[in-house]
ZAKOL-669696 format. One record per atom (N, C-alpha, C): x, y, z; residue number from 1; atom name. Coordinates in nm, 2 decimals, padded with zeros to 4 digits. Layout:
<r><east>X</east><north>Y</north><up>Z</up><resi>NUM</resi><name>CA</name></r>
...
This chain:
<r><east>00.08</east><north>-00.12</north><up>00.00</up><resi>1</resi><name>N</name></r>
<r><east>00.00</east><north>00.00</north><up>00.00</up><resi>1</resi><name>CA</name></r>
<r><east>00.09</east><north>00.12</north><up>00.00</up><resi>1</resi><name>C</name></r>
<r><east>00.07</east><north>00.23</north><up>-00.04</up><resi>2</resi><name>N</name></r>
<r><east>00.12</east><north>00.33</north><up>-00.06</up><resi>2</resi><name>CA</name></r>
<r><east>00.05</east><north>00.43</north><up>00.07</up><resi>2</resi><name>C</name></r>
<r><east>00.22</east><north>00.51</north><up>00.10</up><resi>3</resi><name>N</name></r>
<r><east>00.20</east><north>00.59</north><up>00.22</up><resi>3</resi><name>CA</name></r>
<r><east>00.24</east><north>00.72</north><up>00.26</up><resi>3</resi><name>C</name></r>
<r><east>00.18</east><north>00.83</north><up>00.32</up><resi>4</resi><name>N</name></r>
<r><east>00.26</east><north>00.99</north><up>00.30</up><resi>4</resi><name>CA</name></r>
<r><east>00.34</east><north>00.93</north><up>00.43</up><resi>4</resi><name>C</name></r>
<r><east>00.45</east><north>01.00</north><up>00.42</up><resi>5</resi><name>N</name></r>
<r><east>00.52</east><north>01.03</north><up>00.57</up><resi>5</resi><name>CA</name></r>
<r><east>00.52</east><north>01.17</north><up>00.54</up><resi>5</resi><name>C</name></r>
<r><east>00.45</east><north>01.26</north><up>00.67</up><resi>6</resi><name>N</name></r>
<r><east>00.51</east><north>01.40</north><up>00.70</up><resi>6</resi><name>CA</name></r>
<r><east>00.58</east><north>01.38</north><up>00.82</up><resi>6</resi><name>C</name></r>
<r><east>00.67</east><north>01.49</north><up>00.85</up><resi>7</resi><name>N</name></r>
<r><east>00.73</east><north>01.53</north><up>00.95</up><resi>7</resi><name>CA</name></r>
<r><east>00.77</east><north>01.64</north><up>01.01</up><resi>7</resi><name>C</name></r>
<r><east>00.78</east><north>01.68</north><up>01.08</up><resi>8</resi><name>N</name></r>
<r><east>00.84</east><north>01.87</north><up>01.20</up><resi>8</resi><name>CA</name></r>
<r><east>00.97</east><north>01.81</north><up>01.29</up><resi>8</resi><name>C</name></r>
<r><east>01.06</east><north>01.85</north><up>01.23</up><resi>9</resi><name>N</name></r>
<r><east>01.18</east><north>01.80</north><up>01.30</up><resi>9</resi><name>CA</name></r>
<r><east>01.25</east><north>01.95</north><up>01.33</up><resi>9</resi><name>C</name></r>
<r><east>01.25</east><north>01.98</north><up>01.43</up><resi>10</resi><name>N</name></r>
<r><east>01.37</east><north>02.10</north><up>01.45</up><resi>10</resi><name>CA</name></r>
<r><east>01.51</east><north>02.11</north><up>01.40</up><resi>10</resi><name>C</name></r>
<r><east>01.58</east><north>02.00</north><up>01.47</up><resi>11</resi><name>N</name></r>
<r><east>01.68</east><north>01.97</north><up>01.43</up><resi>11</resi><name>CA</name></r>
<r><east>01.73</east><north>01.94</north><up>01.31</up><resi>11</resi><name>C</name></r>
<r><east>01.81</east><north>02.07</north><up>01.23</up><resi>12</resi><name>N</name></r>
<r><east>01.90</east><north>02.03</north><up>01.14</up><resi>12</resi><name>CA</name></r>
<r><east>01.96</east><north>01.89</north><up>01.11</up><resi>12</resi><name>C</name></r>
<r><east>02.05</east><north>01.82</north><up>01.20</up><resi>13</resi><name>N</name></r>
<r><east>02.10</east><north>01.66</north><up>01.17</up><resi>13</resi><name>CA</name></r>
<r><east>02.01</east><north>01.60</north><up>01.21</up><resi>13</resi><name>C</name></r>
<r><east>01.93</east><north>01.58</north><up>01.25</up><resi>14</resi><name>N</name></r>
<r><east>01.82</east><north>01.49</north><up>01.28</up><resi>14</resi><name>CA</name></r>
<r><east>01.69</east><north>01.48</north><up>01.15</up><resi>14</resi><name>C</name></r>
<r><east>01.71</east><north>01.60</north><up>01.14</up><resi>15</resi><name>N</name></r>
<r><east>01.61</east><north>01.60</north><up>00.99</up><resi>15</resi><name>CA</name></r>
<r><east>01.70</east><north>01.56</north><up>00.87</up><resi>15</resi><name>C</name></r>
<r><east>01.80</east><north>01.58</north><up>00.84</up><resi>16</resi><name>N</name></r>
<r><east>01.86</east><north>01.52</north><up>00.76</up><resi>16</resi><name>CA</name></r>
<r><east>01.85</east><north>01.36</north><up>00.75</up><resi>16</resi><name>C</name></r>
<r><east>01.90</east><north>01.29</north><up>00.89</up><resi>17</resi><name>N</name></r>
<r><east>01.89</east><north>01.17</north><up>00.93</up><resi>17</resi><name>CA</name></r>
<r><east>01.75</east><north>01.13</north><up>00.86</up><resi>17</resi><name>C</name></r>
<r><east>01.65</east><north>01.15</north><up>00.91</up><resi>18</resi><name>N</name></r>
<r><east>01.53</east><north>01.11</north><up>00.88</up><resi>18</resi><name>CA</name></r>
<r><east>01.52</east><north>01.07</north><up>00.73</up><resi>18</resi><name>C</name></r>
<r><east>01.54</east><north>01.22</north><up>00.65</up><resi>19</resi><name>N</name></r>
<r><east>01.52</east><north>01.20</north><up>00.53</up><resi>19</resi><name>CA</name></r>
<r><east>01.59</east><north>01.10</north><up>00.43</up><resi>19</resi><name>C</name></r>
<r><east>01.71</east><north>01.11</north><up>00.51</up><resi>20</resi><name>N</name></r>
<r><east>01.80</east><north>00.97</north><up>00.44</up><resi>20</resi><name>CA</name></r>
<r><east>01.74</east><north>00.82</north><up>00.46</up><resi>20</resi><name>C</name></r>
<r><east>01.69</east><north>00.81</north><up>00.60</up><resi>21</resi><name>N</name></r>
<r><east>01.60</east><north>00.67</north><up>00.58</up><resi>21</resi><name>CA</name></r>
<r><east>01.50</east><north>00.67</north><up>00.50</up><resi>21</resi><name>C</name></r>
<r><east>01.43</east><north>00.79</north><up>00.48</up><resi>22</resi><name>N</name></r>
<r><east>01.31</east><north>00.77</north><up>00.41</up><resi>22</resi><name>CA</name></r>
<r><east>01.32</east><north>00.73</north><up>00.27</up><resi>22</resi><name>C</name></r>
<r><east>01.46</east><north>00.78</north><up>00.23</up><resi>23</resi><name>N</name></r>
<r><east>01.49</east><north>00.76</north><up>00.09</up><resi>23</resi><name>CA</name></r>
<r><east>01.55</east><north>00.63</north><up>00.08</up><resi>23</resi><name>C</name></r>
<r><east>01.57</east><north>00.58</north><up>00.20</up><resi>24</resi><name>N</name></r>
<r><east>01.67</east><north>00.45</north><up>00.18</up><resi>24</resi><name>CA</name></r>
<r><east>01.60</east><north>00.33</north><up>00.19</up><resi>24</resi><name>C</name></r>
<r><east>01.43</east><north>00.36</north><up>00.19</up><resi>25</resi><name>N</name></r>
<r><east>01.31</east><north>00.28</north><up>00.17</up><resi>25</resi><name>CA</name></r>
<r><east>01.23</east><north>00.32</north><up>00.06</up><resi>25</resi><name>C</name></r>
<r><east>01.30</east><north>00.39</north><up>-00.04</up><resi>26</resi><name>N</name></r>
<r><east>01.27</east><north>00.37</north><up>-00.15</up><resi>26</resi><name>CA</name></r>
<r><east>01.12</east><north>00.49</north><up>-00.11</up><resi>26</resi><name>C</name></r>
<r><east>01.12</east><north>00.57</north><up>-00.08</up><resi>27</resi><name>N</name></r>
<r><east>01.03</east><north>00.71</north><up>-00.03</up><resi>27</resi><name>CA</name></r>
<r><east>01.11</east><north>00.79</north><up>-00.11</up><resi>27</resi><name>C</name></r>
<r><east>00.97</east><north>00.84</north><up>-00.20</up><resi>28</resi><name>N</name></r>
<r><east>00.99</east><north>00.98</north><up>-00.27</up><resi>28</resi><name>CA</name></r>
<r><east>00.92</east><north>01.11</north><up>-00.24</up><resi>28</resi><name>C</name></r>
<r><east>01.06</east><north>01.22</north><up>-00.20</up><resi>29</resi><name>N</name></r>
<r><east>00.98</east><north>01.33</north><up>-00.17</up><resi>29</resi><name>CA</name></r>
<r><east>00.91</east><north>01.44</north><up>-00.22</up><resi>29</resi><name>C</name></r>
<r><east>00.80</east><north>01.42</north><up>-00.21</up><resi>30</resi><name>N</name></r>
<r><east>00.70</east><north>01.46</north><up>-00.23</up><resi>30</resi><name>CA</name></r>
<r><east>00.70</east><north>01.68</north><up>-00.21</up><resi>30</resi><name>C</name></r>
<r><east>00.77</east><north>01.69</north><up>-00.07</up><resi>31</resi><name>N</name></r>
<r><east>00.79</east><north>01.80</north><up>-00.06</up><resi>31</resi><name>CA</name></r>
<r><east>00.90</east><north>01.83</north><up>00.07</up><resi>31</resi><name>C</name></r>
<r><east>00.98</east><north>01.92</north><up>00.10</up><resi>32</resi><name>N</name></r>
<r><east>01.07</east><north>01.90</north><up>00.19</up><resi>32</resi><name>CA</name></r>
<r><east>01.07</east><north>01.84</north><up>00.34</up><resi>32</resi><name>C</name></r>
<r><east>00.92</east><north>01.82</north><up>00.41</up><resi>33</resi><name>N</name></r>
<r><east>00.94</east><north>01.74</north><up>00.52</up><resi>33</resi><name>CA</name></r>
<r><east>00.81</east><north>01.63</north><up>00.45</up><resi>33</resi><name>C</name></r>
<r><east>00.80</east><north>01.59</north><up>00.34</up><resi>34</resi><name>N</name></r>
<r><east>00.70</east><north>01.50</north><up>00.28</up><resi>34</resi><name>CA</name></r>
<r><east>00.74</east><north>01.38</north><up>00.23</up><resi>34</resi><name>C</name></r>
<r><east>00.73</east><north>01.26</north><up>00.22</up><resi>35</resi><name>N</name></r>
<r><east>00.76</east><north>01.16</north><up>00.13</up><resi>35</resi><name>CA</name></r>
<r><east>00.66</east><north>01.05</north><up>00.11</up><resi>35</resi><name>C</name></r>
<r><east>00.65</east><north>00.97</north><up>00.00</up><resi>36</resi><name>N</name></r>
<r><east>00.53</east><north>00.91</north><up>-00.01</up><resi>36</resi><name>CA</name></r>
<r><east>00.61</east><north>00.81</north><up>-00.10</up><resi>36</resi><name>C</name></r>
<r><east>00.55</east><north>00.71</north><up>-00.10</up><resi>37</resi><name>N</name></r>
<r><east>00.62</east><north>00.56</north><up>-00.15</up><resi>37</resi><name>CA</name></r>
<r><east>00.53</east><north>00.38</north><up>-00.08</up><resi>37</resi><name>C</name></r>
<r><east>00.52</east><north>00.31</north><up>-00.16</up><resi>38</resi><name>N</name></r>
<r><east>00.50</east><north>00.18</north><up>-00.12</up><resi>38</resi><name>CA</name></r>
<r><east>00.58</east><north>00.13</north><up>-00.02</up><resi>38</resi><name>C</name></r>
<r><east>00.50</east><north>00.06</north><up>00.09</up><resi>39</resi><name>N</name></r>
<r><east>00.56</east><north>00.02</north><up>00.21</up><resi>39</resi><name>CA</name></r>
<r><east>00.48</east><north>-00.08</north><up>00.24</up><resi>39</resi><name>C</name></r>
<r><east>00.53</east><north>-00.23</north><up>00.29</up><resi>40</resi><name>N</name></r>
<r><east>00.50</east><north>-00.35</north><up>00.35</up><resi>40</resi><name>CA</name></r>
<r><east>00.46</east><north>-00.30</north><up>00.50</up><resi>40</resi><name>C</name></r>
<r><east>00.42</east><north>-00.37</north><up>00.56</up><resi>41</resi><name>N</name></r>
<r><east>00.40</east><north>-00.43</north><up>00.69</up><resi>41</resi><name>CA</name></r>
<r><east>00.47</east><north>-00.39</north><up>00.81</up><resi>41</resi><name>C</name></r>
<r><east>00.64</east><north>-00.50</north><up>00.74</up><resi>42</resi><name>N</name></r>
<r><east>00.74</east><north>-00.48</north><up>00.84</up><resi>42</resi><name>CA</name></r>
<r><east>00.83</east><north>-00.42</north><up>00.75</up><resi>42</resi><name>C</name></r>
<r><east>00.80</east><north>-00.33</north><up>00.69</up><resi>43</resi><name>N</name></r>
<r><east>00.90</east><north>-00.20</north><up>00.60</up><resi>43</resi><name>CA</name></r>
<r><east>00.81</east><north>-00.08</north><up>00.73</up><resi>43</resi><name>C</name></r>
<r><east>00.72</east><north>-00.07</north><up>00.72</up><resi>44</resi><name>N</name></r>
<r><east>00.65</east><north>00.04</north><up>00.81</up><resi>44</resi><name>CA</name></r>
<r><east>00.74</east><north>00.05</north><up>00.93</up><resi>44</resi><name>C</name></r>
<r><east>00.74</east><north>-00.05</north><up>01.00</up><resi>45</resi><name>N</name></r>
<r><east>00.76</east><north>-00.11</north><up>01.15</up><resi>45</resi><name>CA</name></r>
<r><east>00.92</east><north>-00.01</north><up>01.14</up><resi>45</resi><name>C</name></r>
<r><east>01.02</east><north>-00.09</north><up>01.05</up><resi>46</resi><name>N</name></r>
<r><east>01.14</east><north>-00.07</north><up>01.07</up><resi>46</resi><name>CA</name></r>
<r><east>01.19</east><north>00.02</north><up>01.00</up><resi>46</resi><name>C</name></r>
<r><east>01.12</east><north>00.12</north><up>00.95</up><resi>47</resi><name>N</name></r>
<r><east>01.14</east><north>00.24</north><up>00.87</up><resi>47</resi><name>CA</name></r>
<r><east>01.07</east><north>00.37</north><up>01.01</up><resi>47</resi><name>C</name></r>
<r><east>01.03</east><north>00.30</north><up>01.07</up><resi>48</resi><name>N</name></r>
<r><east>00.96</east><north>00.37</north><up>01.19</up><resi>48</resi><name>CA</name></r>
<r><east>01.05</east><north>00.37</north><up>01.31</up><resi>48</resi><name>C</name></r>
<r><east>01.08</east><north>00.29</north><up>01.35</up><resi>49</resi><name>N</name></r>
<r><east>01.24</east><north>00.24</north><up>01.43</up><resi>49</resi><name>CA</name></r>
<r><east>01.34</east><north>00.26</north><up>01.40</up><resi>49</resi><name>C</name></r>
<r><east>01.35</east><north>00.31</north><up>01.27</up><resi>50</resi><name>N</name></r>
<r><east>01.48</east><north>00.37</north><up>01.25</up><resi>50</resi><name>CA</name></r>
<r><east>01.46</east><north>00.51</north><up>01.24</up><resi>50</resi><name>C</name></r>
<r><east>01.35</east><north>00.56</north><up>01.21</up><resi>51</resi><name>N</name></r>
<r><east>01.36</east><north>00.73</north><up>01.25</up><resi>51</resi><name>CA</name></r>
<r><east>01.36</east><north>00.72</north><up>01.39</up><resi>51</resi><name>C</name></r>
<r><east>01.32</east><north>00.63</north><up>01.47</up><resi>52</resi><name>N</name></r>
<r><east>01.28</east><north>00.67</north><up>01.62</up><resi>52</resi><name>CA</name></r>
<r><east>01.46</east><north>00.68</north><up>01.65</up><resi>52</resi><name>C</name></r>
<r><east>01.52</east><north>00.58</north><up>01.62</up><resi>53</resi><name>N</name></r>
<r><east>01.69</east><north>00.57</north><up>01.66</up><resi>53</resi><name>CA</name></r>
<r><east>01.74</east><north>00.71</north><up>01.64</up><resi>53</resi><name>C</name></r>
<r><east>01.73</east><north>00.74</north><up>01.51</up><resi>54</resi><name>N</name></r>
<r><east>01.81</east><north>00.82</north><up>01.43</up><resi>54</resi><name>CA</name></r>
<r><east>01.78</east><north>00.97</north><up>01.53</up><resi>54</resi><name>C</name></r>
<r><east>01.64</east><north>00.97</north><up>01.56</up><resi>55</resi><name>N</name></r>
<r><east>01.58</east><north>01.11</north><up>01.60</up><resi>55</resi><name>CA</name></r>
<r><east>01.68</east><north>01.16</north><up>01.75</up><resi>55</resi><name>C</name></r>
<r><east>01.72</east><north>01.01</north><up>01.78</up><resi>56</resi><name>N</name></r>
<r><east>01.75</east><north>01.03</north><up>01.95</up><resi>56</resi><name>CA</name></r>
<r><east>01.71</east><north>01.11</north><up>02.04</up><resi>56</resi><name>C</name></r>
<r><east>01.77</east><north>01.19</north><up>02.10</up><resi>57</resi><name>N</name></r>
<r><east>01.67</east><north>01.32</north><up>02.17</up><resi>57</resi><name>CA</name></r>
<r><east>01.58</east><north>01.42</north><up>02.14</up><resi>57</resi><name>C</name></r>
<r><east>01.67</east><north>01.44</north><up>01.98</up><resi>58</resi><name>N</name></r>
<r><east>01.54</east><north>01.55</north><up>01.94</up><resi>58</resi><name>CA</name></r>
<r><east>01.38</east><north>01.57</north><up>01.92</up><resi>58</resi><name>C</name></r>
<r><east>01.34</east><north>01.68</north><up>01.95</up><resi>59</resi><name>N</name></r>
<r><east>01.19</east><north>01.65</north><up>01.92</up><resi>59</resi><name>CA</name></r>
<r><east>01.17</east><north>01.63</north><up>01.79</up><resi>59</resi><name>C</name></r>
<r><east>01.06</east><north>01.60</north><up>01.75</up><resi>60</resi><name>N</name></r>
<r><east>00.96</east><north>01.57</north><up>01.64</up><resi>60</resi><name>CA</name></r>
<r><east>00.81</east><north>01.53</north><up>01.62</up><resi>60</resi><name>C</name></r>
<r><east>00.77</east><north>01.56</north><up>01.52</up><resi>61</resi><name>N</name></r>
<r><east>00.64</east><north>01.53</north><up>01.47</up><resi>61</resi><name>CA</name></r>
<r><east>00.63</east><north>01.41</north><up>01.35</up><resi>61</resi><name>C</name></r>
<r><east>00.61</east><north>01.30</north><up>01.37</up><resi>62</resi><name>N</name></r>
<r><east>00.65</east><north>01.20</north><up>01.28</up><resi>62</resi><name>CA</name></r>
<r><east>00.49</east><north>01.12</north><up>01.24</up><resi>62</resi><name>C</name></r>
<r><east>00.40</east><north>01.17</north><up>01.13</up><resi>63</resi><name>N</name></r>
<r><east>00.32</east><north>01.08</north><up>01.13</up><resi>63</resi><name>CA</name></r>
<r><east>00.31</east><north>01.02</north><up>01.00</up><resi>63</resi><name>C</name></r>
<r><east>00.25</east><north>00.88</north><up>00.96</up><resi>64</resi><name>N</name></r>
<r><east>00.25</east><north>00.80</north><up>00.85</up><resi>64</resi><name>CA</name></r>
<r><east>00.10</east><north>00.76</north><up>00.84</up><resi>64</resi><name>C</name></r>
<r><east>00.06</east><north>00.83</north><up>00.70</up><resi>65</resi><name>N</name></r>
<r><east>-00.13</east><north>00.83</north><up>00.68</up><resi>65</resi><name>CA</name></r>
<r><east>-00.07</east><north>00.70</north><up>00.54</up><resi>65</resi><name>C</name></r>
<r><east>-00.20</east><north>00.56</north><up>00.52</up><resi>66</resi><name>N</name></r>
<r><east>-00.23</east><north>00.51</north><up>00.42</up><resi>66</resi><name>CA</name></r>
<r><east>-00.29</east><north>00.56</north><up>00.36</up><resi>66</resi><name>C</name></r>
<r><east>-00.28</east><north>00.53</north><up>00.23</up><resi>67</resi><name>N</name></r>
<r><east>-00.33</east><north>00.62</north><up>00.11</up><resi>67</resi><name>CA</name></r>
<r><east>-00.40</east><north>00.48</north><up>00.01</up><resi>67</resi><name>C</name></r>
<r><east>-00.56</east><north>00.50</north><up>00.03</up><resi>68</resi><name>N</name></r>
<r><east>-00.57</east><north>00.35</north><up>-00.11</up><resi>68</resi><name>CA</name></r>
<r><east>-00.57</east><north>00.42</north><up>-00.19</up><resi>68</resi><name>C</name></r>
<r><east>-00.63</east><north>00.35</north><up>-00.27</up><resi>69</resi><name>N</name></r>
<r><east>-00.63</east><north>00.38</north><up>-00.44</up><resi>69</resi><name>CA</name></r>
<r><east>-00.72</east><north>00.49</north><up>-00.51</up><resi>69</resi><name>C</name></r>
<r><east>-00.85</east><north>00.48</north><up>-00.41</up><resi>70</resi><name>N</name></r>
<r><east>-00.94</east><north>00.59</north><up>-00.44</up><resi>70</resi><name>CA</name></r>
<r><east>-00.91</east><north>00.74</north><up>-00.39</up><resi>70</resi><name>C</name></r>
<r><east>-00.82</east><north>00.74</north><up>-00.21</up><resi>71</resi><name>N</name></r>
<r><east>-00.77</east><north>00.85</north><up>-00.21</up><resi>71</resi><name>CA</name></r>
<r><east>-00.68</east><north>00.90</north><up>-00.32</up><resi>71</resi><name>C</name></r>
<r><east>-00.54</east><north>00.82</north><up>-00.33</up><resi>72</resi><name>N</name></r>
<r><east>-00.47</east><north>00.85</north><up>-00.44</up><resi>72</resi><name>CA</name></r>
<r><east>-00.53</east><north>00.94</north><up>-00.54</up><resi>72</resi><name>C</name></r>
<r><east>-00.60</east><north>00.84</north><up>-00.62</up><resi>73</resi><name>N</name></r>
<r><east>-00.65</east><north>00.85</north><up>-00.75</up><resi>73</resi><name>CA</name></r>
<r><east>-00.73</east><north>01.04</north><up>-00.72</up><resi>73</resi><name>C</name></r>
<r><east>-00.82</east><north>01.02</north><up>-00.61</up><resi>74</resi><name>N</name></r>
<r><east>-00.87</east><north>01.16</north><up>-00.60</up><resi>74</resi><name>CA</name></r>
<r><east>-00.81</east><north>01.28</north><up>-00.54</up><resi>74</resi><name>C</name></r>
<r><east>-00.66</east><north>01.29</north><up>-00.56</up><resi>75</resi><name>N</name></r>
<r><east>-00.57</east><north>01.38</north><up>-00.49</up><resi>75</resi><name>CA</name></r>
<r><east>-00.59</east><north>01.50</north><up>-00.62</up><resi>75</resi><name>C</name></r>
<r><east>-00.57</east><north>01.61</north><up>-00.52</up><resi>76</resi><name>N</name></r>
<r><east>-00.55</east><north>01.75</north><up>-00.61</up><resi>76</resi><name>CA</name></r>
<r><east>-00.38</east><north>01.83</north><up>-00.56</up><resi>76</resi><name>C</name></r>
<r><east>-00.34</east><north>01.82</north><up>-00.72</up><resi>77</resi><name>N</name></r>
<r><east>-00.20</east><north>01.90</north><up>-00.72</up><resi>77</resi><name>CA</name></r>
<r><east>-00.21</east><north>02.03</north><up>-00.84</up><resi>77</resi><name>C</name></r>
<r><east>-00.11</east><north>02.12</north><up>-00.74</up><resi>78</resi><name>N</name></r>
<r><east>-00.11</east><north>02.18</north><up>-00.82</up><resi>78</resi><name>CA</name></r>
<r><east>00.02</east><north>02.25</north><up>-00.81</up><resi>78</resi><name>C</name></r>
<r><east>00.15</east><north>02.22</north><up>-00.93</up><resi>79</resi><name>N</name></r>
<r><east>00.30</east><north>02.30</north><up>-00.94</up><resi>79</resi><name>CA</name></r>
<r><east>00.30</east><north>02.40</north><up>-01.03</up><resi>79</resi><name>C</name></r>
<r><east>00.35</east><north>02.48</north><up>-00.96</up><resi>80</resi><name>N</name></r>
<r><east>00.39</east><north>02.62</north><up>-01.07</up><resi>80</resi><name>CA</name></r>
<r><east>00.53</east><north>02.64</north><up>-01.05</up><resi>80</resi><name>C</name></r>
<r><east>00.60</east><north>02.68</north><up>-01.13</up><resi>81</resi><name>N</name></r>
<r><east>00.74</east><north>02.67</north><up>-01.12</up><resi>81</resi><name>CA</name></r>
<r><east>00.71</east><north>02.84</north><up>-01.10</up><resi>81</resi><name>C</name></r>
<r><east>00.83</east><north>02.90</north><up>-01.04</up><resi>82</resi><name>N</name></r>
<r><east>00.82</east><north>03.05</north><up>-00.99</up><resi>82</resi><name>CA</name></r>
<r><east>00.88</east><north>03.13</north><up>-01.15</up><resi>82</resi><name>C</name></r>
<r><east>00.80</east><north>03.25</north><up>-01.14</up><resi>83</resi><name>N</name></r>
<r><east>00.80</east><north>03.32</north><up>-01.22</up><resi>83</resi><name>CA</name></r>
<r><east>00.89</east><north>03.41</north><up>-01.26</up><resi>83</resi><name>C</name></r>
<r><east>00.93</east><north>03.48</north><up>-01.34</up><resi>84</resi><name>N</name></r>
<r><east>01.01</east><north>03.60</north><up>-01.31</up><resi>84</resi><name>CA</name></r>
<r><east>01.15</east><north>03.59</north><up>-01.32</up><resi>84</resi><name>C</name></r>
């Protein structure tokens, strides 16, 4: 199933960290604290355990929404590249 991860990390190396796991599960970012990508079961679990490691003391906001097919499908985007 396909999944957003957002996140609010204060910390500079800790948000770094994060985003490098996210990518290292095959998570595409979507937007700079966004990523969305297919994830198993126990991909969730230990993609989740490893931000928890990684975050160590720092605070954070770490949440992971499923997305089926009909949300997907009924998503609204909109990119403008900046003008001028």
């Amino acid at each position: 199933m396909r999944y957003l991860l957002i996140y609010d990390i204060t910390h500079d190396g800790a948000r770094t960290k994060v985003a490098d796991v996210c990518l290292d599960y095959g998570l595409e970012r979507v937007q700079y604290s966004a990523f969305i990508g297919e994830l198993s079961k126990v991909h969730q679990r230990e993609l989740l355990l490893k931000i928890k490691r990684r975050l160590g003391k720092h605070g954070a906001n770490i949440q992971l929404f499923p997305l089926d097919e009909k949300s997907w499908a009924s998503r609204n985007v909109i990119v403008q590249e900046e003008k001028g």
